[in-house]
N, C-alpha and C positions, 0 to 999 in steps of 0.2 A: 482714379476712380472711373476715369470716362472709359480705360481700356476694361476693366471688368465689366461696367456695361453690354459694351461694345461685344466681349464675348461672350456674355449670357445671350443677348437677343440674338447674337448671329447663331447658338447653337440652338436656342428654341426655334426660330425659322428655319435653321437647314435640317433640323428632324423632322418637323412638320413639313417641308417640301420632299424628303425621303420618304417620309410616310405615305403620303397621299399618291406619292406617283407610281411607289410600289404595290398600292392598293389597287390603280385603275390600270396598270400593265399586270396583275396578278400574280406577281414576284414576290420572293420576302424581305422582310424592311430588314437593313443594318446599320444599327444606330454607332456601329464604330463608325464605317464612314462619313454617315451623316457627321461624328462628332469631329471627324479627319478636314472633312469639307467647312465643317466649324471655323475650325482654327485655322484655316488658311483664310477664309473669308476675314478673317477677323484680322491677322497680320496684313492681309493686301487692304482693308480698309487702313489701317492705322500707317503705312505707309504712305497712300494718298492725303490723308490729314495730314502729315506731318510734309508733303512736299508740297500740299497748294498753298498760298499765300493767303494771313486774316485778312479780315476787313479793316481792318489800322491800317497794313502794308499795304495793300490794292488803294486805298485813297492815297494816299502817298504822289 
């Protein structure tokens, strides 16, 4: 469940940082990328979760 999270919020934020930046450089927004930029954001977080150590381990 945490990864569908994970990639709902990463693709509403990186459409909403598509959008607004394409709006103040005068460009047109593309929400494929934006959705492309999505899903890698969303793979490169769920790799750093899965290689830092919990809080269980780190007391250890």
């Amino acid at each position: 469940m945490r990864y569908i999270w994970t990639l709902f919020w990463s693709l509403l934020l990186s459409n909403m940082i598509f959008y607004v930046l394409s709006s103040m450089q005068g460009g047109e927004y593309d929400a494929v990328k934006a959705a492309i930029f999505g899903v890698v954001f969303t793979v490169i977080i769920s790799i750093i979760g899965a290689v830092l150590p919990s809080h269980e381990e780190a007391a250890e």
